[in-house]
FIKOLZA-1660 file (N, C-alpha, C; in steps of 0.1 Angstrom, whole numbers, plus 5000, padded with zeros to 4 digits):
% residues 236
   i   px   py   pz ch aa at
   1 6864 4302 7694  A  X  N
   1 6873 4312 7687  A  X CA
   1 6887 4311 7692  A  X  C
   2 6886 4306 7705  A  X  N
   2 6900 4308 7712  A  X CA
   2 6908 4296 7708  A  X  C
   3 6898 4286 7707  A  X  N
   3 6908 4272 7703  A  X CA
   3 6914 4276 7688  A  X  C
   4 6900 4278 7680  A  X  N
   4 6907 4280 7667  A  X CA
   4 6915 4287 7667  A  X  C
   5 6918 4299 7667  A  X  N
   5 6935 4308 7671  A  X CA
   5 6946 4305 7678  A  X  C
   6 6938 4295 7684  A  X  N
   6 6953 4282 7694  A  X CA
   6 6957 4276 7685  A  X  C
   7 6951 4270 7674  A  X  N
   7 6956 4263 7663  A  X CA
   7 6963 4263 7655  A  X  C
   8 6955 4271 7651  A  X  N
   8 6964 4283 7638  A  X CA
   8 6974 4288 7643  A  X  C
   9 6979 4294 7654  A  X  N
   9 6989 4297 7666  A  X CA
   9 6999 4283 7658  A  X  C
  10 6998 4275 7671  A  X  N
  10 7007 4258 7664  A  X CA
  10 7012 4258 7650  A  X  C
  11 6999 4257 7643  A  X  N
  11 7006 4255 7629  A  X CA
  11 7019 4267 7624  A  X  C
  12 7014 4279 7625  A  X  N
  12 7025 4290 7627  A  X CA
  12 7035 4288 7629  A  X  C
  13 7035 4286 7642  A  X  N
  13 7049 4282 7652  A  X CA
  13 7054 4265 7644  A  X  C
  14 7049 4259 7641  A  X  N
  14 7053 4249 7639  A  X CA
  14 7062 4248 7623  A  X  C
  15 7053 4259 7618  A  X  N
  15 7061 4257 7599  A  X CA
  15 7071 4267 7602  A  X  C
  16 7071 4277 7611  A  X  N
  16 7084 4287 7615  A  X CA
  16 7096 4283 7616  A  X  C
  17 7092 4270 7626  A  X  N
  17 7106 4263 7631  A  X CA
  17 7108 4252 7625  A  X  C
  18 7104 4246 7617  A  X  N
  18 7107 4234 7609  A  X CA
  18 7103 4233 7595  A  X  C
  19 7111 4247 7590  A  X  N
  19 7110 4250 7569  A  X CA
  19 7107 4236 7564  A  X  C
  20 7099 4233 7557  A  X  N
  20 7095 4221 7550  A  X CA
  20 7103 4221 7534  A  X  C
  21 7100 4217 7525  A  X  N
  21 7107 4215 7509  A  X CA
  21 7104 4225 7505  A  X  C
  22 7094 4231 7506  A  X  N
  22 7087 4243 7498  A  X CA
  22 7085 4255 7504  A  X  C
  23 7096 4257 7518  A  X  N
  23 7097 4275 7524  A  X CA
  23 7103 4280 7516  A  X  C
  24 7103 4292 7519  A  X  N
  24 7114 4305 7519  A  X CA
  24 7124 4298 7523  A  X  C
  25 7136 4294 7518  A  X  N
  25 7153 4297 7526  A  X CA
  25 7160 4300 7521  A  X  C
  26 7164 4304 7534  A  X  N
  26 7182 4314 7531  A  X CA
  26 7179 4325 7515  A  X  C
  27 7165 4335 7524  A  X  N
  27 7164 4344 7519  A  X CA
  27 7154 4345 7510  A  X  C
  28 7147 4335 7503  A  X  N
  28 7138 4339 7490  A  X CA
  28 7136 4323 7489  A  X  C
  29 7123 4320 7482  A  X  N
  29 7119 4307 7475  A  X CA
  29 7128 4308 7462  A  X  C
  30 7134 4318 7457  A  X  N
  30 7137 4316 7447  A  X CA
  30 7154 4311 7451  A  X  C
  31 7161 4311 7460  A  X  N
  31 7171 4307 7465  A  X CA
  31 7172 4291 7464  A  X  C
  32 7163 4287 7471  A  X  N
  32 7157 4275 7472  A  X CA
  32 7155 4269 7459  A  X  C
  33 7150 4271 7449  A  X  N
  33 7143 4269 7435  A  X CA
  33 7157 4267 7429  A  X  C
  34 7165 4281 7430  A  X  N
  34 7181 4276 7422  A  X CA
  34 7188 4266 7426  A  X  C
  35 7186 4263 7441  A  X  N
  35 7195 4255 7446  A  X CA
  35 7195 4239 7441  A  X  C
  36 7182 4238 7441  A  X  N
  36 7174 4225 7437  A  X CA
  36 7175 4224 7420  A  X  C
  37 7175 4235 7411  A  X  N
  37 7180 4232 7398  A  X CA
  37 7193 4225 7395  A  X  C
  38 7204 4235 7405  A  X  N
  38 7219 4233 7405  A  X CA
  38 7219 4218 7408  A  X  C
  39 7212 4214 7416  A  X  N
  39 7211 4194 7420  A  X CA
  39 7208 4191 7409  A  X  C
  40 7198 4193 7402  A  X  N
  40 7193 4185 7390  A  X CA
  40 7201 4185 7384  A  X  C
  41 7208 4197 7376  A  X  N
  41 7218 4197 7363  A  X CA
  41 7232 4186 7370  A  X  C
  42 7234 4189 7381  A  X  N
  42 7245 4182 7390  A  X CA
  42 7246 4162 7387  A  X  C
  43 7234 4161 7389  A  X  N
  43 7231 4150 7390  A  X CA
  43 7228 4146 7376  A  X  C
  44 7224 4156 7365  A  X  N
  44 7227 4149 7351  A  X CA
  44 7233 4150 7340  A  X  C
  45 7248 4150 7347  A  X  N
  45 7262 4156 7339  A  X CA
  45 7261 4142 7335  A  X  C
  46 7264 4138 7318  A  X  N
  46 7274 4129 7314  A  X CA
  46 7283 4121 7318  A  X  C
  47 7284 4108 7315  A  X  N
  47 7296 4105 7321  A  X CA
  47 7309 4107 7308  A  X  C
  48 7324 4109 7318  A  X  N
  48 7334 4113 7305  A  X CA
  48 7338 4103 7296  A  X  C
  49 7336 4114 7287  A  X  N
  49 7339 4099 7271  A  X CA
  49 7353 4101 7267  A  X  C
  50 7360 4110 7273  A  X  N
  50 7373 4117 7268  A  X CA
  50 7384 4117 7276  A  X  C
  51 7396 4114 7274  A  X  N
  51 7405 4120 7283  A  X CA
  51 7401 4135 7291  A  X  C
  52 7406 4138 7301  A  X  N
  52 7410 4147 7304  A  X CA
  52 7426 4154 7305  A  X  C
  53 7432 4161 7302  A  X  N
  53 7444 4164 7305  A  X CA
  53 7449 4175 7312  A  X  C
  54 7454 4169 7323  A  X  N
  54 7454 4181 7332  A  X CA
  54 7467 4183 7334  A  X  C
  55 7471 4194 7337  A  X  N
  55 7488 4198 7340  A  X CA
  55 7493 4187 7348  A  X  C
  56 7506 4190 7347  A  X  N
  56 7516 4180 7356  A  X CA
  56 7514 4187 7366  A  X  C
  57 7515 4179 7383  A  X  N
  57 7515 4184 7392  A  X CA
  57 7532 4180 7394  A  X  C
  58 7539 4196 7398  A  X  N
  58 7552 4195 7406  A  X CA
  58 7549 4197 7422  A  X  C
  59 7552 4185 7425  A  X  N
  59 7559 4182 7440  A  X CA
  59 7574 4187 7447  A  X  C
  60 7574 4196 7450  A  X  N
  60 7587 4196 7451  A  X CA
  60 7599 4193 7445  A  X  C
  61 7608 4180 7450  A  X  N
  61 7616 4176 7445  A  X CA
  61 7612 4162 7440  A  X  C
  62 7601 4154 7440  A  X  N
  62 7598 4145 7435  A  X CA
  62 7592 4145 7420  A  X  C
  63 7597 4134 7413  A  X  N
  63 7592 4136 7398  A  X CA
  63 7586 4132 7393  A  X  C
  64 7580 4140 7383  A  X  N
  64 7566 4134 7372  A  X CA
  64 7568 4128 7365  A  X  C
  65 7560 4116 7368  A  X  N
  65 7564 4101 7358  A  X CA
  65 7548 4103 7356  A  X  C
  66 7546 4099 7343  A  X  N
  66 7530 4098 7340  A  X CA
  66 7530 4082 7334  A  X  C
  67 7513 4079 7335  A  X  N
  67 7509 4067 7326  A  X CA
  67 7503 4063 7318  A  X  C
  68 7504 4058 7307  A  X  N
  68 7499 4068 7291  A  X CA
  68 7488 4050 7288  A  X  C
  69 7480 4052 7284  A  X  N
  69 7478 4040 7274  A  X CA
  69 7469 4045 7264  A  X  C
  70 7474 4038 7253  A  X  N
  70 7470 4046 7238  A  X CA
  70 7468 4031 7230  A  X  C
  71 7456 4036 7222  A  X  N
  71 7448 4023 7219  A  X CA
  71 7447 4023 7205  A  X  C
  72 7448 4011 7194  A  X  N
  72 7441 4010 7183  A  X CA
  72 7431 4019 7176  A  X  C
  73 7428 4024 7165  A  X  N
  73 7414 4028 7159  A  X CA
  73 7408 4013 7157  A  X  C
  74 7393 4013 7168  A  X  N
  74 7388 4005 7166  A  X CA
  74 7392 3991 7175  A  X  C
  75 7400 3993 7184  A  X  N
  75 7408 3984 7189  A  X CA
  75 7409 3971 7184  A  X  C
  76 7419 3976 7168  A  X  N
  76 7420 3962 7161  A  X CA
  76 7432 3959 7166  A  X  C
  77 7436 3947 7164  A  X  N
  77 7447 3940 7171  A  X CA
  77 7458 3937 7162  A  X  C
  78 7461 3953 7164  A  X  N
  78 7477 3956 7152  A  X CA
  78 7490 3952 7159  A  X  C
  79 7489 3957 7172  A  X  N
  79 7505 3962 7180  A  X CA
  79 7519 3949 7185  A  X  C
  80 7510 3943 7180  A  X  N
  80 7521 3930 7192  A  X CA
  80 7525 3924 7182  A  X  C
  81 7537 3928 7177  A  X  N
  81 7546 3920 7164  A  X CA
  81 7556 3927 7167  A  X  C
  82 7570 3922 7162  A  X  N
  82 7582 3929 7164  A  X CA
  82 7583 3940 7157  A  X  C
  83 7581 3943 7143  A  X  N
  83 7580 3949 7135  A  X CA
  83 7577 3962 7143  A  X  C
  84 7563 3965 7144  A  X  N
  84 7557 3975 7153  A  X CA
  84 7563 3983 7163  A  X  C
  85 7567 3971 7175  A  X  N
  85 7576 3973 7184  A  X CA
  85 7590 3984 7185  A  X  C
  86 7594 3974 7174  A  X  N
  86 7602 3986 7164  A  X CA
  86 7606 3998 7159  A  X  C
  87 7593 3998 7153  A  X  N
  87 7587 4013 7150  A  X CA
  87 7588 4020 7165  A  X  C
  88 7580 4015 7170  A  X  N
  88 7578 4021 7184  A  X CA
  88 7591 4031 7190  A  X  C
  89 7598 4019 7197  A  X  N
  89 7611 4021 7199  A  X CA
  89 7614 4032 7196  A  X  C
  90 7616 4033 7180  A  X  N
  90 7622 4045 7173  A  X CA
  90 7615 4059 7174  A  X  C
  91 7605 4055 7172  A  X  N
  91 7599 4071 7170  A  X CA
  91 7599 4073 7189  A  X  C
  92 7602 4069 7199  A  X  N
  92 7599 4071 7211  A  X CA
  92 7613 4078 7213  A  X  C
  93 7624 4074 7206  A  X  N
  93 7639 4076 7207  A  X CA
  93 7638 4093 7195  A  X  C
  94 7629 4092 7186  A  X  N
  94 7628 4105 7182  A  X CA
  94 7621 4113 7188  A  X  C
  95 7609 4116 7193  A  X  N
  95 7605 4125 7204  A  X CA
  95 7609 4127 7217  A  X  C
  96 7616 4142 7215  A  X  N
  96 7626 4135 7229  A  X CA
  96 7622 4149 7240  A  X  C
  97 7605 4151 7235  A  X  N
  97 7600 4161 7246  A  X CA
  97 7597 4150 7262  A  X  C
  98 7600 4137 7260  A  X  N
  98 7593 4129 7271  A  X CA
  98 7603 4119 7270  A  X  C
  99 7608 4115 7283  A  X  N
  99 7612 4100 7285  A  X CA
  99 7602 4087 7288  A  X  C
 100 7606 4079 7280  A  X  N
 100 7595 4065 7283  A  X CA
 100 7606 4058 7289  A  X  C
 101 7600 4052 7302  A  X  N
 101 7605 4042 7305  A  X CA
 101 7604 4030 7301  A  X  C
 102 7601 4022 7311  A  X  N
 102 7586 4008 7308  A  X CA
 102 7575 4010 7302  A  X  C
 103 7573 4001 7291  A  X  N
 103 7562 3999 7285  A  X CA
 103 7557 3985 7285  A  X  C
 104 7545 3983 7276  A  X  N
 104 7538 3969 7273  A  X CA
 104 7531 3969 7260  A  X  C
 105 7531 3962 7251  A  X  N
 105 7526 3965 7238  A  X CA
 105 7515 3954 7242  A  X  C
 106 7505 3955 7237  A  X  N
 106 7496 3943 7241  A  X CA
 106 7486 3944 7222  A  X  C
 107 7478 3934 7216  A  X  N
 107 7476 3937 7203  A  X CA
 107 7468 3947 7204  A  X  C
 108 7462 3952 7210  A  X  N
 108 7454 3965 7205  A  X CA
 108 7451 3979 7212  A  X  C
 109 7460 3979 7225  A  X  N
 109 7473 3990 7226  A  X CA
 109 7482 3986 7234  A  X  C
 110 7487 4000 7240  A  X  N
 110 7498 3994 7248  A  X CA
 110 7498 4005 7264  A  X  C
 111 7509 4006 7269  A  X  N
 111 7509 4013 7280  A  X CA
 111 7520 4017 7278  A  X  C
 112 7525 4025 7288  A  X  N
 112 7539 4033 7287  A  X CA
 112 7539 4043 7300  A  X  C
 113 7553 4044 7305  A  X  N
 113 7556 4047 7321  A  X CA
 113 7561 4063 7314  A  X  C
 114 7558 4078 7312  A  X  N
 114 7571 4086 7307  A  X CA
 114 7573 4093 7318  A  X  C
 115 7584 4103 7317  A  X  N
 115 7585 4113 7322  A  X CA
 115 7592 4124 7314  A  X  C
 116 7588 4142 7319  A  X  N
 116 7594 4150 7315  A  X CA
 116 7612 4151 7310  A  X  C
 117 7615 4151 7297  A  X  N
 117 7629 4150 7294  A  X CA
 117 7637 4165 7292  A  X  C
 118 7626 4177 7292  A  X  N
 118 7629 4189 7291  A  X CA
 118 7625 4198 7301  A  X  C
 119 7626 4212 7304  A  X  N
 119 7623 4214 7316  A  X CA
 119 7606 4217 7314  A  X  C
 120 7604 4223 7301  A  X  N
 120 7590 4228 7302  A  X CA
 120 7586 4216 7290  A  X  C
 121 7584 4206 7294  A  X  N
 121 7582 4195 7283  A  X CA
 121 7565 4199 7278  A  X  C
 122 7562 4195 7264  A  X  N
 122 7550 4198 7258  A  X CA
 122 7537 4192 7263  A  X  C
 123 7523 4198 7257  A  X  N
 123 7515 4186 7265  A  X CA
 123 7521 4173 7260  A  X  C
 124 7514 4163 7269  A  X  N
 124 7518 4148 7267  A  X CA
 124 7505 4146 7255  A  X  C
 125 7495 4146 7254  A  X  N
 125 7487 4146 7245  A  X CA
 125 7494 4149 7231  A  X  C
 126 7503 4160 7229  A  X  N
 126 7507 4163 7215  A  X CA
 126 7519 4152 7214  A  X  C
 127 7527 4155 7226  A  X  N
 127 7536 4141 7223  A  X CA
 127 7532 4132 7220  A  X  C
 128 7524 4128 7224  A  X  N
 128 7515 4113 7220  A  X CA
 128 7514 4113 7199  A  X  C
 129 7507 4126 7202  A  X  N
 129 7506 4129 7187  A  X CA
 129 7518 4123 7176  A  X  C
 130 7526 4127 7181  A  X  N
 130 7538 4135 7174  A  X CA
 130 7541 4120 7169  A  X  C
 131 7547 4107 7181  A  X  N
 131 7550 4098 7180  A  X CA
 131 7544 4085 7172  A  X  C
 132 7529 4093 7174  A  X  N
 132 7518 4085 7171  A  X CA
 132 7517 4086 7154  A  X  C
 133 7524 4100 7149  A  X  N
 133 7521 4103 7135  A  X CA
 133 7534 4097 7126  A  X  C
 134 7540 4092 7136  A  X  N
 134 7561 4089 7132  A  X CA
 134 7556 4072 7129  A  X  C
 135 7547 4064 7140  A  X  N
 135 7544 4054 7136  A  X CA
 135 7534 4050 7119  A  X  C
 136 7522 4058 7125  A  X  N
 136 7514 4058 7111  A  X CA
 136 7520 4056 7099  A  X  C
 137 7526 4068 7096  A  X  N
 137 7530 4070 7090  A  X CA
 137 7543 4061 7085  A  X  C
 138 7552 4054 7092  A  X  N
 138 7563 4045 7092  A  X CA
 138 7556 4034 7087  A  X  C
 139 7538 4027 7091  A  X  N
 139 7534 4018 7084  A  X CA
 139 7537 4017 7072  A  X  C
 140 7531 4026 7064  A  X  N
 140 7525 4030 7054  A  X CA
 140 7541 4034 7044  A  X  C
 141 7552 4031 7046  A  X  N
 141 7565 4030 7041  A  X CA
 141 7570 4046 7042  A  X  C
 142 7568 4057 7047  A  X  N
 142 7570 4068 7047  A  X CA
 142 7578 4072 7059  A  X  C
 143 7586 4086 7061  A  X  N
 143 7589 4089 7074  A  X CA
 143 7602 4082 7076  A  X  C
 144 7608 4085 7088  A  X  N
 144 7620 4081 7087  A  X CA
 144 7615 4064 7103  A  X  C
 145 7604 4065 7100  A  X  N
 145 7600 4050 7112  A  X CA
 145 7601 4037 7101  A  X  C
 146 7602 4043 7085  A  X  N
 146 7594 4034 7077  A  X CA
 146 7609 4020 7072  A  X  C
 147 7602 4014 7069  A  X  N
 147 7612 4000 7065  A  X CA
 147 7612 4004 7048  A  X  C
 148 7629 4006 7043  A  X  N
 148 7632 4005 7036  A  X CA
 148 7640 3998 7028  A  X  C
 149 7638 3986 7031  A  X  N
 149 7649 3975 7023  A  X CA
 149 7634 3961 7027  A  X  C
 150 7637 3952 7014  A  X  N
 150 7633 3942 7022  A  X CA
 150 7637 3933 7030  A  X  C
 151 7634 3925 7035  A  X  N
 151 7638 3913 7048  A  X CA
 151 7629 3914 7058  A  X  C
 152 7640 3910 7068  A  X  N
 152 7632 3910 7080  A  X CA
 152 7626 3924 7087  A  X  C
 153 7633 3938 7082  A  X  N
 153 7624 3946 7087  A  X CA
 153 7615 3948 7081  A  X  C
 154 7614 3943 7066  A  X  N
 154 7602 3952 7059  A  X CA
 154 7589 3947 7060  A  X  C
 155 7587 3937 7075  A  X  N
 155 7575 3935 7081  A  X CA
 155 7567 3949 7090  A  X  C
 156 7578 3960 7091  A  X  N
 156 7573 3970 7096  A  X CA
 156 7559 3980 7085  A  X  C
 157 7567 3977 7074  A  X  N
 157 7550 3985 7065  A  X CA
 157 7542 3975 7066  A  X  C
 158 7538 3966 7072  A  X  N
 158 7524 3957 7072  A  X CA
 158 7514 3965 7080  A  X  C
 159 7503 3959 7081  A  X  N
 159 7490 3964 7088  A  X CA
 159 7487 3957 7101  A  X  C
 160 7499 3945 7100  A  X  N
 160 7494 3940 7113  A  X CA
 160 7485 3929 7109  A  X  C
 161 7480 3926 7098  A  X  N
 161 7474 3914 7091  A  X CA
 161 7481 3905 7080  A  X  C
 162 7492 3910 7080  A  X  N
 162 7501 3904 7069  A  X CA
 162 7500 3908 7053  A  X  C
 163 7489 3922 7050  A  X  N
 163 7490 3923 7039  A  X CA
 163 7498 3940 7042  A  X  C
 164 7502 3936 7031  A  X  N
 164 7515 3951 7029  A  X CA
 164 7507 3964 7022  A  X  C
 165 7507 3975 7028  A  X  N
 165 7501 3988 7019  A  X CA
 165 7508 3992 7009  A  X  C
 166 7504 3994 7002  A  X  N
 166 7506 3998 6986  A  X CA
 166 7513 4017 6991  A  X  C
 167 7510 4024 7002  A  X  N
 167 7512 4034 7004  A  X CA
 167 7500 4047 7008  A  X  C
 168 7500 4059 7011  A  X  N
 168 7493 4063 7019  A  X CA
 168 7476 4064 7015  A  X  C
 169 7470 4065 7021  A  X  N
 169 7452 4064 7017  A  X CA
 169 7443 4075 7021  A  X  C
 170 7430 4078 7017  A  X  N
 170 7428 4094 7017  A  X CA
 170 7424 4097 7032  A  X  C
 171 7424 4088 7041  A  X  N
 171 7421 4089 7057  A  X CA
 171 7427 4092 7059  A  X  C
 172 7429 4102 7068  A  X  N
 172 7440 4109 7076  A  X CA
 172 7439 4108 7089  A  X  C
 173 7452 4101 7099  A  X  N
 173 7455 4098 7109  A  X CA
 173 7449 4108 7120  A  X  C
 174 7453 4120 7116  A  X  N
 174 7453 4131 7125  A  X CA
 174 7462 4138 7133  A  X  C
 175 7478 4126 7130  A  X  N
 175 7489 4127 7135  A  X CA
 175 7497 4130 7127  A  X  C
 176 7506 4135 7133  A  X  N
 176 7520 4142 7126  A  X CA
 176 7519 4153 7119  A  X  C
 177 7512 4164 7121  A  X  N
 177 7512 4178 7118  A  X CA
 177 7510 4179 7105  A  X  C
 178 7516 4193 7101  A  X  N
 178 7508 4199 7085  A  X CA
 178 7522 4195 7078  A  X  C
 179 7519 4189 7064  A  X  N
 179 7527 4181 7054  A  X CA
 179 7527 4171 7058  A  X  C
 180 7524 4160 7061  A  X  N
 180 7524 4150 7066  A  X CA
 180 7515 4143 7055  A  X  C
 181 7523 4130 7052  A  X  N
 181 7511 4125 7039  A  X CA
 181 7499 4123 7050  A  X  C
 182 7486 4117 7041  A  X  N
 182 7478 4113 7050  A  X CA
 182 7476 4100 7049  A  X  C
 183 7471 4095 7060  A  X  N
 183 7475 4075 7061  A  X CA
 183 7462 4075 7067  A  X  C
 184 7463 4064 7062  A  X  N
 184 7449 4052 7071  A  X CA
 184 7449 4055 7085  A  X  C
 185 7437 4059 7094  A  X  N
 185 7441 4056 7110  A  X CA
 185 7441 4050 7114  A  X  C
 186 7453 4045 7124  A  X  N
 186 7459 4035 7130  A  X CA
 186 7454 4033 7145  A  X  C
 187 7454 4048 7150  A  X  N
 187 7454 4051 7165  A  X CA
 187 7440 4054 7169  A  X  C
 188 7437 4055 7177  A  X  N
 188 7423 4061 7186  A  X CA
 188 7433 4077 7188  A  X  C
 189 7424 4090 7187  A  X  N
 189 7428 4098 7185  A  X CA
 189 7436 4104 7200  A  X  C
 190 7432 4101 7209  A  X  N
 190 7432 4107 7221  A  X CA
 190 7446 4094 7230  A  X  C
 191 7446 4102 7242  A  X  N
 191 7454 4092 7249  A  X CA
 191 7449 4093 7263  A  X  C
 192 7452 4083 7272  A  X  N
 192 7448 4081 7287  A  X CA
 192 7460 4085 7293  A  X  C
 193 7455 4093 7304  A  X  N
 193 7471 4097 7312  A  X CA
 193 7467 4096 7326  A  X  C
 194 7477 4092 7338  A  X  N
 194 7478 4092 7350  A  X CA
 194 7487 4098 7356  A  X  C
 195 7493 4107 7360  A  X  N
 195 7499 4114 7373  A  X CA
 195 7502 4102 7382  A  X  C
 196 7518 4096 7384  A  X  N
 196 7519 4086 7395  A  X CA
 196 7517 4093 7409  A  X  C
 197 7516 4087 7418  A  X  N
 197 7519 4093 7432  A  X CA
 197 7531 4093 7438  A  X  C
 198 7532 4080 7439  A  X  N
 198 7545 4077 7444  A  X CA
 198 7554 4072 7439  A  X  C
 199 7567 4063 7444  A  X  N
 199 7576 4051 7443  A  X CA
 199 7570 4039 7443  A  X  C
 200 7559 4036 7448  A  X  N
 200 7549 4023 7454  A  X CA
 200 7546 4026 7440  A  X  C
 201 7533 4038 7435  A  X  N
 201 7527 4031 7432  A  X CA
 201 7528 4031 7418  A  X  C
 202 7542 4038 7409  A  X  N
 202 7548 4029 7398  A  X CA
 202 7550 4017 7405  A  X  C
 203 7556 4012 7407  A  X  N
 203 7560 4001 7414  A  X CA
 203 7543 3989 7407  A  X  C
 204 7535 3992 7420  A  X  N
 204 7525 3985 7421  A  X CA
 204 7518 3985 7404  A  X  C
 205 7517 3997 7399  A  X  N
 205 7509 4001 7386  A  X CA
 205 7522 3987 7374  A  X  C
 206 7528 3992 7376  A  X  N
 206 7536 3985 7369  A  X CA
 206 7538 3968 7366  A  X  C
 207 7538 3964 7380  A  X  N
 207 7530 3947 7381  A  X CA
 207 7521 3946 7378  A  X  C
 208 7511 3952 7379  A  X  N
 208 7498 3951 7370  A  X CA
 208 7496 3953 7356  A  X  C
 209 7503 3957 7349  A  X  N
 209 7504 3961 7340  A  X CA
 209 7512 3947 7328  A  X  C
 210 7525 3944 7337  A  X  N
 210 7533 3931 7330  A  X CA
 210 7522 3921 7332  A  X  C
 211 7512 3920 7339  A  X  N
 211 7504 3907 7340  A  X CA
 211 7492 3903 7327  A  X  C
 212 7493 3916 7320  A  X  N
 212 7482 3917 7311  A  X CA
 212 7481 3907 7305  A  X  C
 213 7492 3901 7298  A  X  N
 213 7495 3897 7285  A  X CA
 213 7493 3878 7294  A  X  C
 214 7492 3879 7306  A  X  N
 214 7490 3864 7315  A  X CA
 214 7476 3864 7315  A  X  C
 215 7470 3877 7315  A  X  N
 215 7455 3873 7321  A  X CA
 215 7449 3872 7308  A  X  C
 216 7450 3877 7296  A  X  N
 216 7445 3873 7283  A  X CA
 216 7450 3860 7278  A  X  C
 217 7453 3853 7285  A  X  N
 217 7458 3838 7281  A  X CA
 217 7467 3841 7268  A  X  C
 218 7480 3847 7269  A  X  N
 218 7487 3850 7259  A  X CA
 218 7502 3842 7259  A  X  C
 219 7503 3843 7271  A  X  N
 219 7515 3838 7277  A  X CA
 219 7514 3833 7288  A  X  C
 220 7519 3824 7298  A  X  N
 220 7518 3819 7312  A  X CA
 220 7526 3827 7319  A  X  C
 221 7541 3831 7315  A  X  N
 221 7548 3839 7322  A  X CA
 221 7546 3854 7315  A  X  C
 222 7550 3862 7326  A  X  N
 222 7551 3872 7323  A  X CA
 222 7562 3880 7315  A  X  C
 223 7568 3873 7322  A  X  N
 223 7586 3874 7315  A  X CA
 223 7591 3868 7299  A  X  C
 224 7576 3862 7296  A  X  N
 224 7580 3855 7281  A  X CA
 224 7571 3867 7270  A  X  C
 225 7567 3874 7276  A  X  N
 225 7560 3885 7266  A  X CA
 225 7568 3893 7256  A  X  C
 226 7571 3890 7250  A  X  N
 226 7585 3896 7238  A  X CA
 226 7580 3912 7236  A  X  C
 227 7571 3918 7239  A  X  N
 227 7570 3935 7232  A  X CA
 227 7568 3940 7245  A  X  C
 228 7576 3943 7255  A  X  N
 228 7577 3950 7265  A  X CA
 228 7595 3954 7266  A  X  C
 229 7594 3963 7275  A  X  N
 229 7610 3964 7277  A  X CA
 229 7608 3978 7283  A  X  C
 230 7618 3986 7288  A  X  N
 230 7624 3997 7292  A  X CA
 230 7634 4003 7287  A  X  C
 231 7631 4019 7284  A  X  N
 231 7641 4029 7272  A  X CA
 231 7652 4033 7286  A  X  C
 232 7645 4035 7293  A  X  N
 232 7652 4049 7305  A  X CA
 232 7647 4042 7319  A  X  C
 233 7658 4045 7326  A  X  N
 233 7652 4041 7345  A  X CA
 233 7647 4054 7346  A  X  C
 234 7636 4054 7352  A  X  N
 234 7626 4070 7356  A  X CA
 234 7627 4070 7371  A  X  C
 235 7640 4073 7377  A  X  N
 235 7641 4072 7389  A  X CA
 235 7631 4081 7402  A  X  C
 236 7625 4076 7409  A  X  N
 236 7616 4084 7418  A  X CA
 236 7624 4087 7431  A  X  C
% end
């Protein structure tokens, strides 16, 4: 009798001081039971299919340059023609909630260095929009992006395949607000954005970025890439 109550004693003492998976802790089994749910749902979040957009972070006196890359619908290989380019330019020179600096057009999107041009500049998302709906729309002969004479600019209403739109179609972009004809979509609706850190790391981001158009065997130099260039120095 005395052994067996020695035993049972041990085990006691033994599950007392060394909670196993399935005690009481930190208060209740049911503590325990939430805790171990909260891991599960933890561990079976989605991965992100979307931008996120998150406020600008102000530093002090250092300034917010962001890094945008905005992509084809369908990542067809519209962007890399002068015509486009163009366009670009212009509607960047009309939304003037954001300064772009350096960019890269590459055919099926592009990248872009901005920063804030006003003091409470809009989301960068809608800007994106805004510019995004000045191009579309500029395809498609409309807007003040659009080519109105023929020649050499009136490769700006093409599709980027060499056949010319007849004018707008019942798809709508999603861009350029209410009245806005509706046009074919051009764009992927969303945009990618980065918060720079530093001086470095535009800098570094930036070299990586001119090499694209080398590592897709497009060009050997980097410097022969014709749809790149800089609107504004975005001084850090």
């Amino acid at each position: 009798m005395n052994d067996g109550g020695s035993r049972a004693a041990e085990r006691t003492g033994s599950r007392g001081s060394e909670p196993s998976q399935g005690d009481e802790v930190a208060g209740g089994r049911g503590v325990t039971r939430a805790a171990n749910r909260q891991t599960t749902m933890t561990l079976d979040l989605p991965k992100r299919k979307h931008p996120v957009h998150l406020s600008n972070l102000q530093r002090h006196t250092e300034p917010v340059i962001l890094f945008l890359t905005v992509c084809t619908h369908d990542r067809r290989p519209r962007l890399a023609n002068a015509a486009i380019k163009e366009m670009l330019v212009k509607a960047w020179g009309l939304s003037r909630q954001w300064r772009v600096g350096r960019y890269l057009v590459m055919p099926d999107h592009l990248h872009l260095f901005c920063s804030p041009a006003v003091q409470e500049a809009e989301n960068v998302k809608d800007w994106a929009a805004y510019w995004k709906g000045l191009v579309s729309r500029g395809i498609q002969g409309y807007g003040p992006c659009a080519a109105h004479s023929e020649g050499p600019g009136a490769t700006c209403a093409t599709d980027g395949t060499g056949s010319r739109d007849s004018g707008p179609s019942r798809e709508d972009d999603g861009e350029g607000g209410r009245g806005a004809p509706r046009v074919e979509r051009f764009w992927q609706r969303d945009v990618w954005d980065t918060q720079l850190r530093s001086g470095n790391h535009y800098r570094e981001k930036w070299d990586y970025v001119r090499m694209n158009p080398v590592r897709q065997a497009l060009v050997s130099n980097p410097d022969a890439w014709p749809f790149q260039g800089e609107l504004n120095v975005l001084w850090w």
